[in-house]
N, C-alpha and C positions, 0 to 999 in steps of 0.2 A: 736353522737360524744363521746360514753363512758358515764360511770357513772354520775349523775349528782353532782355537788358541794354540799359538805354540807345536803345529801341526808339523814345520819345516824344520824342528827338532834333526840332525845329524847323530843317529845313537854311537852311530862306530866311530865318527871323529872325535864324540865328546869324551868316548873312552880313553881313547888315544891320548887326546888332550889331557884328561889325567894322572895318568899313567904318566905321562911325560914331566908334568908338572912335580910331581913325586918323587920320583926320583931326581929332578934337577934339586929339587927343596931338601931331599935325605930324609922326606916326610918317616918318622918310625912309627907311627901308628895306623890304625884298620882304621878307627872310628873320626865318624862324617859328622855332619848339620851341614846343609846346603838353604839356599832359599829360592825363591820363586822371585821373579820381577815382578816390578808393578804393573808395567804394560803385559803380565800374560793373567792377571787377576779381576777379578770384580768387587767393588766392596761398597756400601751403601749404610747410612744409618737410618735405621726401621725407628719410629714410633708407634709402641701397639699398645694399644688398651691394657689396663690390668686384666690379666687370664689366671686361671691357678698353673703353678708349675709343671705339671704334667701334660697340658697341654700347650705348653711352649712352642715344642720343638713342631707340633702339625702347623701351629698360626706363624711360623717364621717362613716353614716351607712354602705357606700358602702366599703371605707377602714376597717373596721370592720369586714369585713365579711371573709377578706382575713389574717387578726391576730390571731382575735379569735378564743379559740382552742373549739369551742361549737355553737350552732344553736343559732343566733345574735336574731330568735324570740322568743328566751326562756332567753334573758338575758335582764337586764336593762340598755343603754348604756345613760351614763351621761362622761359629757367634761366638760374641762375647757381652754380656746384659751391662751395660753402662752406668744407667742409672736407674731409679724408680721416682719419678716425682708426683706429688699431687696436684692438679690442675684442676680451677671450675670453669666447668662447660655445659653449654645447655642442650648436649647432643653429644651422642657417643664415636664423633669426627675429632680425624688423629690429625696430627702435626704434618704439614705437608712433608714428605720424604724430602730426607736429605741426599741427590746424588750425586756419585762422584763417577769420576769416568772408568775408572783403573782400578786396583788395588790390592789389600790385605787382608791380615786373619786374625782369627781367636781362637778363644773358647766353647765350648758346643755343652752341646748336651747329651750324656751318657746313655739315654734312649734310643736316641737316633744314629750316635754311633755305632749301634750294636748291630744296623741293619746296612754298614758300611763296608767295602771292598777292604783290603791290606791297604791300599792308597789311599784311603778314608782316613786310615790311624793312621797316618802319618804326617796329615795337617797339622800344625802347631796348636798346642792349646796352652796358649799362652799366663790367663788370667790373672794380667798385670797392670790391665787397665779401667782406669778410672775414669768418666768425662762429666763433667756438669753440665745440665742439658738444661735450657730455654724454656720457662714455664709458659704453658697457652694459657693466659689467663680470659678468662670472659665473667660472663654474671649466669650464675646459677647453681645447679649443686656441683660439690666437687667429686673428682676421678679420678682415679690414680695409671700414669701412662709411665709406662717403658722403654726406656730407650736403649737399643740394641744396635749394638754392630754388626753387619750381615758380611760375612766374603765367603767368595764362589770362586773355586777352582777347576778345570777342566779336571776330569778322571786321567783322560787320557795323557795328558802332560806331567799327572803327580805319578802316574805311573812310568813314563820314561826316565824320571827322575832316578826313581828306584830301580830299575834295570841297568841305569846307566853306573851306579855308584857300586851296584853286583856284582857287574861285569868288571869294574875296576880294581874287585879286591877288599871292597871299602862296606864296614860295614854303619849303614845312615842311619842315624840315631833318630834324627826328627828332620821335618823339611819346613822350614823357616819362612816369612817374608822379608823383602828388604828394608818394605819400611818400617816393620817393626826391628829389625837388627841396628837401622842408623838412629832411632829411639835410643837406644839402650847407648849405642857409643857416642852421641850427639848430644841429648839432652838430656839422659840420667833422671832426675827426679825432678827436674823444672817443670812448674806445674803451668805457667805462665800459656798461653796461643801464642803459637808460631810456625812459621813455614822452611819446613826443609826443601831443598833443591838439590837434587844428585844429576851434578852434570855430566855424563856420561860422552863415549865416543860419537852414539849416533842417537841416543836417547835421553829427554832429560827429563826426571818426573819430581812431580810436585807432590809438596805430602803437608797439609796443615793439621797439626798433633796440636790438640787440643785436653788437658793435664796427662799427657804422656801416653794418648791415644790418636794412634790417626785417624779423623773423620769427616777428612776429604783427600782423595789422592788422583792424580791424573798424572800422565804421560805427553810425552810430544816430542813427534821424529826429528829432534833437533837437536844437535851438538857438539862436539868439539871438533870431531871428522868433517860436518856441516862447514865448518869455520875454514879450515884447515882446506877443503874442496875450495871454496869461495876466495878464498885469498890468492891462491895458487891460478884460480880463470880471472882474475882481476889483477895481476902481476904480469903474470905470464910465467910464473914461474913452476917448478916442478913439486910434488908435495913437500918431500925435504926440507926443500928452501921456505914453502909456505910454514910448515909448521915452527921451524926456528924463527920464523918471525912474527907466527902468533905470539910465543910464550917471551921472545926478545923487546917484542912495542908493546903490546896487547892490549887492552881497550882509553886507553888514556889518552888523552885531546892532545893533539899534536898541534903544528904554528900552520902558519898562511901559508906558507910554503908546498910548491907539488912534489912531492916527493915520497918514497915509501915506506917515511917512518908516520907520516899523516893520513895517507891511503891505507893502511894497514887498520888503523883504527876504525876510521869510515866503515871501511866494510865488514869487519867483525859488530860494530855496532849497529849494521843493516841486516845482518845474519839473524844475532842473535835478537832481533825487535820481537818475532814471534813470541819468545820464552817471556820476554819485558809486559807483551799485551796479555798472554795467560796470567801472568803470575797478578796482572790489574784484574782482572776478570775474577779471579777465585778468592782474590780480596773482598772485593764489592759482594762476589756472592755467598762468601762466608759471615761477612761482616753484617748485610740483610738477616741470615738468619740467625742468629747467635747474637749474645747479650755480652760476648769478650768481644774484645778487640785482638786484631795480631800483632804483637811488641814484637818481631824481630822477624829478622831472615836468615835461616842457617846454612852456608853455601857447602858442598862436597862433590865429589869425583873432582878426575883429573884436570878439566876443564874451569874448577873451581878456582885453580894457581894462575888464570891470567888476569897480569897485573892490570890493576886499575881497577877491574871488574865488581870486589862489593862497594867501590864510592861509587860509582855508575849506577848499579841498582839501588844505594841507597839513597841517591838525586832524584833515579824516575819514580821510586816507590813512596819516597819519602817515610824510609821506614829503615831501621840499623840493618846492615847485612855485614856480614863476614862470613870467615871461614870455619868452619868448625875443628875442633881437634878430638879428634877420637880415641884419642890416646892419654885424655885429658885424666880416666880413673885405670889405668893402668900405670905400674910402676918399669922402669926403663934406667939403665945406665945415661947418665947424663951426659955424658960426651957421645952419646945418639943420638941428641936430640936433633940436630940440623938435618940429617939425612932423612929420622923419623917423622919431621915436620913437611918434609919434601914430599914423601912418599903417606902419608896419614890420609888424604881426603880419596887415596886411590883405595885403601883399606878400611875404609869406614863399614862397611858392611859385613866384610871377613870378620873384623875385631867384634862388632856386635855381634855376632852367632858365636864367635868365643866366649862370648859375656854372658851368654842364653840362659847359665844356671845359675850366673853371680845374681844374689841379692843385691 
């Protein structure tokens, strides 16, 4: 079913990279969490009929098989059961699936782990999430339907994870998602719908967490680097220069004037339109299926610090955005904070997989 995930993996640079990092940092510890991105994940919310417990784990693999865009015995397929609701229906027809493009993980089922590789056990099993899920109502007798979070990871990429962190010395306790990491440093117990955004170098992925579960997440090759490219063939100038003047003017309306503190914004805000049309898109199609509405946008990565950019998004979406602080339930010397507030949305994911065991 096509290429596989996370195929162009580099094991001997990742080492390196490492290795390198560790010693610059005087890291003293062995012990890891790492996480998975969103764009190398699959994740979907299943509706399935009430079944008894023991047969969970055959009817998730068998709806799996029909979502997932890849051969289900090359993936690691971990859940996590959301909710149980009662629905009347006059037919034993489930909730149209919920898909998302990208994504994350859970919880599973002890059965089926048992018939898993080493990379198997080391999907996260999270079970920390809660979602309230959308009753099918109709006329006739009532059913009781489950709503399950489904994500699918390639074998082969949870496996390079684990060789790679071997090789470094390092021993990996668990291997994480991101979106469920910027959960935990982002929104904490807010039970409210809302949409994170992780603005990354070359990727920005969307994640709508819904009472502190994500269950819609998608990806798009789009971002900061994107910007930073675009500026630089529309100046003429060299990256450098482009990036000091991304983060110098950055998305905020400039005068009548032609000049390159108005052209600068122009074209970051032609860049980044793609992210603007998704992020309308997953609204409209979250907001169809589901009985919340999304009250916020929670902005991160590095790309998240250019100026002007959450009134921007929160003009086109008509919806709050800012920036998140991830640093918001950790304690920190106060005369940190300016530098920790500079460097926070590039660490929002680090800091959540440090959080992995705080209640």
């Amino acid at each position: 079913k096509g290429q596989k995930i996370g195929q162009a993996i580099d094991l001997a640079d990742n080492v390196k990279l490492l290795k390198a990092v560790m010693k610059k940092a005087k890291v003293s510890t062995s012990k890891a969490i790492s996480a998975i991105p969103s764009s190398a994940i699959f994740s979907s919310v299943l509706n399935l009929p009430d079944i008894p417990k023991k047969d969970l784990a055959s009817a998730i693999k068998w709806e799996a098989k029909k979502v997932v865009p890849m051969d289900v015995d090359d993936m690691i397929l971990d859940w996590q059961v959301l909710d149980t609701k009662e629905a009347a229906s006059v037919s034993d027809e489930k909730e149209e699936i919920n898909e998302s493009s990208t994504e994350d993980t859970n919880g599973g089922n002890e059965e089926q782990k048992k018939d898993n590789s080493e990379a198997d056990k080391k999907l996260p099993n999270l079970g920390n999430g809660r979602a309230k899920g959308k009753d099918n109502i109709t006329h006739g007798k009532k059913v009781k339907h489950t709503k399950v979070l489904l994500t699918a990871a390639p074998k082969d990429l949870v496996k390079k994870y684990i060789e790679t962190f071997r090789q470094a010395n390092l021993n990996l306790l668990s291997i994480d998602t991101e979106p469920f990491a910027l959960v935990r440093s982002l929104v904490g117990r807010d039970a409210s719908a809302l949409m994170l955004v992780d603005l990354g170098s070359t990727v920005t992925n969307i994640s709508v967490i819904e009472a502190g579960v994500p269950v819609i997440i998608r990806s798009l090759n789009v971002g900061g680097l994107t910007v930073t490219k675009s500026i630089a063939n529309s100046l003429n100038v060299n990256m450098a220069r482009a990036e000091q003047f991304k983060y110098d003017v950055g998305i905020a309306r400039g005068t009548d004037s032609k000049n390159d503190a108005t052209e600068v914004p122009q074209t970051i805000r032609e860049t980044l339109q793609p992210i603007v049309d998704e992020l309308k898109y997953i609204i409209n199609l979250y907001q169809n299926q589901s009985a919340y509405r999304i009250e916020k946008i929670v902005l991160t990565g590095g790309s998240a610090l250019l100026v002007g950019l959450p009134d921007y998004l929160s003009e086109q979406l008509n919806l709050r955005a800012y920036v998140g602080d991830p640093w918001a339930r950790v304690a920190y010397p106060e005369d940190l904070k300016p530098v920790l507030h500079e460097v926070g949305p590039r660490l929002s994911v680090a800091i959540g997989l440090a959080m992995r065991d705080i209640g």
